[in-house]
N, C-alpha and C positions, 0 to 999 in steps of 0.2 A: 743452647743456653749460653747465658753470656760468661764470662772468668769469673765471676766475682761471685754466680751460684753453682759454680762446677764441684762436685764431689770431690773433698780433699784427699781420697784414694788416689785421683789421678795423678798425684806427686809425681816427680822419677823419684825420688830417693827415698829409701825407707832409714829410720833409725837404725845405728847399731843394738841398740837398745831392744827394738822390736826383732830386730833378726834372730838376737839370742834368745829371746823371753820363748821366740813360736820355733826355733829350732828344738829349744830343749823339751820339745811336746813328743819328738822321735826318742827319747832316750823310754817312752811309756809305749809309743807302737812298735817302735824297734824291739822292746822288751816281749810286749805280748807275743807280736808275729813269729818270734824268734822260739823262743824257748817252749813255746807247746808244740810248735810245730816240730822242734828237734826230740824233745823228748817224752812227748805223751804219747803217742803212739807206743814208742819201746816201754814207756812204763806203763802200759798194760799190760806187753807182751810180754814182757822179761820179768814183773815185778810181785804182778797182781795174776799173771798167768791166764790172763784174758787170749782168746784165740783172736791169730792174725785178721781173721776177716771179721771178727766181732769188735774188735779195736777199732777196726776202718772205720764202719758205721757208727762208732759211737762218737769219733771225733769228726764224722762226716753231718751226721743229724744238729751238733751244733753247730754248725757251720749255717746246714739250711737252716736253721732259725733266723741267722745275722742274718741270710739273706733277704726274711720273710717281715724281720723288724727293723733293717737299714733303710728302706724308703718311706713310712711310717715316720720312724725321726727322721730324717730331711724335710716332709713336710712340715714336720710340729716346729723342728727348728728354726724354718723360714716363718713358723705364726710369731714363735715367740720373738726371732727377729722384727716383725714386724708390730708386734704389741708393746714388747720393752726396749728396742732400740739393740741389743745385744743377744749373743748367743751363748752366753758364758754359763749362763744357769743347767743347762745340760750337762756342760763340758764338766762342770765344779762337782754335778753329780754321778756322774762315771767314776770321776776321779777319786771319791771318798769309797765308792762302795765297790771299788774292784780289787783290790788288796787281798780284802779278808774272801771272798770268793777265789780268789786265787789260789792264797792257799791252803783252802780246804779240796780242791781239786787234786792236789800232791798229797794232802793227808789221811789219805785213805789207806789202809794195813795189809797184807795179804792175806791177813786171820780172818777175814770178813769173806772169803773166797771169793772166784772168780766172778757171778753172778750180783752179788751184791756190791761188790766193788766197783765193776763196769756200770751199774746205775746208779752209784756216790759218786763217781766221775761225771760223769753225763752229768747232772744235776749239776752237779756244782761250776761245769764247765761252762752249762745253758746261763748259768747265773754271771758269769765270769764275760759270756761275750756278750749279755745284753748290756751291764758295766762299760764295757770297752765301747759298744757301739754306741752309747751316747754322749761317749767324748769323739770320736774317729770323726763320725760322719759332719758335724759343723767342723770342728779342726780342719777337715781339706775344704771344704768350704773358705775360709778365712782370707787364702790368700786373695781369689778374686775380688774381696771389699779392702783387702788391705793396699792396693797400687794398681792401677790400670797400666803403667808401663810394661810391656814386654819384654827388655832383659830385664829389670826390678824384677819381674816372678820370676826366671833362672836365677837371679840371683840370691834369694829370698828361697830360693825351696834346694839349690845348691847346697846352701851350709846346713839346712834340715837334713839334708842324707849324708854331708860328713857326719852331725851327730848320731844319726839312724845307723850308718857304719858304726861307728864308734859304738852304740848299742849293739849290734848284733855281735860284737867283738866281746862287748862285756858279759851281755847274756850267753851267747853263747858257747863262751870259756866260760865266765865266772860259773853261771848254773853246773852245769854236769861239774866244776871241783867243788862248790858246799856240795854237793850230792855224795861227792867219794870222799869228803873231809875226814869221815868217822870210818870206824867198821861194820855201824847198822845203817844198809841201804832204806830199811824205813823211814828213819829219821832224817837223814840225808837227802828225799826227798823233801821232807815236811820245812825242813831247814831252808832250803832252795826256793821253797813256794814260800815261804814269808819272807824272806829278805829279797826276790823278786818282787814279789807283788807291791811290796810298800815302796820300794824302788820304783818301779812303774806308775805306779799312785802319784811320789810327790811329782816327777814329769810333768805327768798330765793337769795336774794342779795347779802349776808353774806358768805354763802353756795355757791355760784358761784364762791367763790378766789378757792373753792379746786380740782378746775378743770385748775385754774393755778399749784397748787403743782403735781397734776396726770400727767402731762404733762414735767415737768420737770423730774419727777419720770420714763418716759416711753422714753424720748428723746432719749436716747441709743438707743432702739429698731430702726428699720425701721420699715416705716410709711408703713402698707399695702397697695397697691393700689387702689383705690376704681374708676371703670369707672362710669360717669354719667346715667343714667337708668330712665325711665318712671316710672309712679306712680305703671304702674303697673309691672313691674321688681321689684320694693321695696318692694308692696304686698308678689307677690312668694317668696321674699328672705326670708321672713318671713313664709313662710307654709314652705319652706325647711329647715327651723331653728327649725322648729316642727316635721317633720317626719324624720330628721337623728338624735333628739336628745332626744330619750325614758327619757330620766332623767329629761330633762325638761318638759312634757306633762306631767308626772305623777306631777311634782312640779307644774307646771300650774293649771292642771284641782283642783289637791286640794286645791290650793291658790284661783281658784274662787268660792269653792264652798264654803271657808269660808268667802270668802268676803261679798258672799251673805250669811250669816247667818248674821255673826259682821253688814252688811247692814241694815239686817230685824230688825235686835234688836236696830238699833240707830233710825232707822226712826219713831220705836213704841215710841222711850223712851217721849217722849215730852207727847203723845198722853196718856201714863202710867201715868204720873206723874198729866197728869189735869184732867182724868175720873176715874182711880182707886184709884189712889193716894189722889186725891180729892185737889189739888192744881199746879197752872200753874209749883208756883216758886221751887215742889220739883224735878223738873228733875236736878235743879245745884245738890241735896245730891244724886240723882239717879248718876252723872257724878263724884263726891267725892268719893261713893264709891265703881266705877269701878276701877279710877285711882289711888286712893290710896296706893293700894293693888301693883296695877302694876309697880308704882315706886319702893317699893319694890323688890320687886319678879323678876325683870328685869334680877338684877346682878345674881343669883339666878339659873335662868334658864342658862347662861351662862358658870356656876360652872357646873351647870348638862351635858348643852354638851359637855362640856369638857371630860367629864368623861364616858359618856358612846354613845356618838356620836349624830350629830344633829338631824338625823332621828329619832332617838327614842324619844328625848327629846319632839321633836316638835310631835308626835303621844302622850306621855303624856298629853300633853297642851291640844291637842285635845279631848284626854276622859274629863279633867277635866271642860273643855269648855261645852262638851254635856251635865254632868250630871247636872252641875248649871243652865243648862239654863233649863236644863227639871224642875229641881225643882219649877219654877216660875207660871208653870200653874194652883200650887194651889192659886193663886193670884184670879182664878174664882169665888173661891165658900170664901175664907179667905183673902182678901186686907189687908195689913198693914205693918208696917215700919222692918218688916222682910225678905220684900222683898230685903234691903238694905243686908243684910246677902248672899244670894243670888245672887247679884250681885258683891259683894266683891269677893267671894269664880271665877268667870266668868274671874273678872280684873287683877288674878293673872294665872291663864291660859292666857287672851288675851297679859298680856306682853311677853309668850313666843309662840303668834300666829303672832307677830308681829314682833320680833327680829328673830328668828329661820328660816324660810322662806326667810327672805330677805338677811342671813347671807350663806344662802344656793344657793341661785340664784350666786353669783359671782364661789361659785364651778363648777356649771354647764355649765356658759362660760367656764371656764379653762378648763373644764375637751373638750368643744366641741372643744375650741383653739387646740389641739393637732392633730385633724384630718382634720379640717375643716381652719385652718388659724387665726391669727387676723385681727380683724378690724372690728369685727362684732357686740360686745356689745349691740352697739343702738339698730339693732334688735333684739337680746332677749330682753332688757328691754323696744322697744316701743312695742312687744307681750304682755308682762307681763301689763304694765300697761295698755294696752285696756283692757285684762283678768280682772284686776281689777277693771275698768272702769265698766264692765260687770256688775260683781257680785253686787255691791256698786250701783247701776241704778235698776239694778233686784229688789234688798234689799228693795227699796223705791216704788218701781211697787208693789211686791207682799204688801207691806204695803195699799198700795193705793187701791190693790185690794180686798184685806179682807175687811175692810172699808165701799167700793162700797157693796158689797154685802153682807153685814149685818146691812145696813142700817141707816150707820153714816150722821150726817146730819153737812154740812155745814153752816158757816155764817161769817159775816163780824166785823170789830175791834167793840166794844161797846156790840153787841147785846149775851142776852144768851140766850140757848138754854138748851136742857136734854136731851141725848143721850139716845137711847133703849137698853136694856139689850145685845140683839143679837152684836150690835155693841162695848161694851164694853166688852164681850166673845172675838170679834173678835180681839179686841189689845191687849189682853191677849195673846192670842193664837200667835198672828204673833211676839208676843214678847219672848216665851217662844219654846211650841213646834216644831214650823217652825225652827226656829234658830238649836234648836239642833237635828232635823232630819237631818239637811245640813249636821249639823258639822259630824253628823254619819257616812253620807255618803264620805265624804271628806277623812276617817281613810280607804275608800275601796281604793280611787286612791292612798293613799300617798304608799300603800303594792308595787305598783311598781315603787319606786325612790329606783334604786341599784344603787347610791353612797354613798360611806361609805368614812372614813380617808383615808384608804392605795390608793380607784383610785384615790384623790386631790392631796396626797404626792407624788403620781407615776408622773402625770404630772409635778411638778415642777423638780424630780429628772430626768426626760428626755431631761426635757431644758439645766440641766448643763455640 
């Protein structure tokens, strides 16, 4: 097409303005991702006295939901992108109705016992991630219509994961101290679920104007057609978004198998922090000195793909992920505050397991845009995010299941108990080794993502 009808995506430069507005969309998935995954699981098991392996399954069941209604909205998203020009109407309705689902997820009593508790959570939680998933899935969507250039998306999903750091720092200190602010653990949760949730809310709120600029930015373009289709037409459109696009399965399959590692190691951290660590309140210094590091380290990794391309960077991040986490299972036999060392060394890996991946998914539309059409987005990113839904669901199963079977015992807010050796092996184990056998395994699928700089550049230089 000629300059003059090229899609104003194809910018290099994005606003400061736009950076911040879709950065601060992470201070609401950084929230979400963060804080049930740290501490709902334990607040079945410690709170509500729900058994380890029936906690698993309850924070595992909503998970498979995301996964069941993540590609569902991708396609509805791409209709409505293509009927109203914008995706924001989704996002605007995540964002009002996940607060108050939030938290009534945390205000659930122990007077209600174990059984009826574990299905007030459920519920509430099922309500909490269909919420979430109808902001998630257009939001990673965004960047591919917001810039065609290839470092513009590192750069552009860069300062999203300094903010995402920066959330999982807040959520996950801030959360567990409103939790211990009081002397009733009751409350203290309930406390924790509403000023999360409302927190996460305005985020994602915020974050929804940049799907007015994306829109503006793509207006030029025609609006691909998209016909109406059954749930299960939107299914397939999605397996065929998998099997014509090798670049994305291999980005996929490695993106869940680290989700389930990053999963396995947040779900132990709490359970670390009060049987090894020998204190409730050190999983906040456990989550300081993840993020710390990753603040850091963010811009960092950036520099580095730049310079030598994202794939490699992001396989860096990966070895340095595995070796830290393997380091931690001498936590077995030597518990002590060197573990924080340890996880530092993790936090500056996880900022470029976190930025590099997601800066690489918009290449992979573009690069499928070329054969396959626009207007597809929503489904790669509602794949991607059930993929993630996956691994992040798994992470807290396989937690749950260590646990079970090495003979962690359960019990409710007040009461103490003394965990058995075998079970405190066991959260060692699902904290350290498990986590970095994943990440092993993840360095196998990433060997087949062949896209490099010159296919991203090819594609935009075919559009002009």
């Amino acid at each position: 097409m000629s300059t003059e009808a090229r899609p104003e995506r194809a910018s290099v430069r994005l606003s400061p303005r736009t950076i911040v507005l879709y950065a601060i969309g992470s201070l609401g998935t950084g929230g979400y991702a963060t804080l049930p995954g740290l501490v709902l699981t334990y607040f079945l098991t410690d709170n509500l006295g729900v058994a380890a392996l029936a906690a698993g399954l309850i924070v595992t069941a909503a998970k498979i939901w995301d996964v069941l209604i993540d590609p569902l909205i991708g396609a509805a998203s791409d209709r409505q992108l293509a009927r109203t020009g914008s995706r924001r109407g989704f996002m605007v309705t995540g964002a009002l109705a996940l607060p108050l689902f939030f938290a009534l997820t945390f205000a659930v009593p122990p007077s209600w016992g174990p059984v009826a508790g574990a299905i007030s959570v459920l519920l509430a939680f099922l309500a909490t991630a269909t919420a979430f998933s109808l902001f998630q899935v257009p939001y990673v969507a965004l960047p591919a219509e917001l810039t065609g250039d290839y470092d513009e998306r590192t750069r552009l999903l860069g300062w999203r994961v300094v903010v995402l750091t920066a959330a999982i720092l807040l959520f996950g200190a801030g959360g567990p101290a409103l939790r211990n602010a009081g002397d009733d653990p009751v409350l203290g949760y309930l406390l924790m679920g509403i000023a999360s949730g409302v927190v996460i809310g305005i985020g994602m709120l915020i974050a929804a104007r940049t799907a007015t600029i994306a829109a503006r930015r793509t207006e030029a373009a025609p609006a691909a057609a998209i016909a109406d289709s059954t749930w299960r037409d939107q299914y397939m459109s999605g397996f065929r978004a998998l099997r014509r696009s090798q670049p994305f399965r291999a980005l996929l399959g490695t993106f869940v198998l680290q989700a389930l590692a990053t999963g396995t190691m947040l779900a132990g951290a709490q359970y670390v922090a009060t049987w090894v660590l020998r204190s409730e309140d050190a999983v906040t210094f456990v989550f300081v000195a993840l993020v710390g590091p990753a603040l850091l380290a963010t811009p960092v990794w950036t520099v580095i793909a730049r310079r030598i391309g994202k794939e490699r960077a992001f396989a860096m991040a990966s070895v340095l992920f595995t070796a830290a986490a393997a380091t931690l299972v001498f936590a077995v036999w030597a518990p002590g505050a060197w573990i924080y060392a340890s996880v530092a060394v993790a936090g500056i890996a996880y900022a470029g397991l976190q930025s590099l991946p997601m800066a690489m998914l918009p290449d992979v539309i573009s690069h499928d845009e070329r054969t396959s059409g626009p207007g597809q987005a929503g489904t790669f990113t509602g794949i991607w995010t059930a993929g993630e839904t996956v691994g992040f669901a798994l992470g807290a199963t396989a937690v749950s299941l260590t646990l079970a079977a090495t003979g962690y015992i359960s019990t409710v807010a007040g009461a103490t108990v003394e965990q058995p050796e075998a079970a405190i092996t066991g959260i060692v184990l699902s904290f350290s080794i498990l986590p970095a056998v994943l990440m092993a395994a993840s360095l196998l699928t990433l060997r087949h993502y062949g896209l490099r700089r010159a296919d991203i550049e090819a594609v935009g230089t075919s559009d002009a």
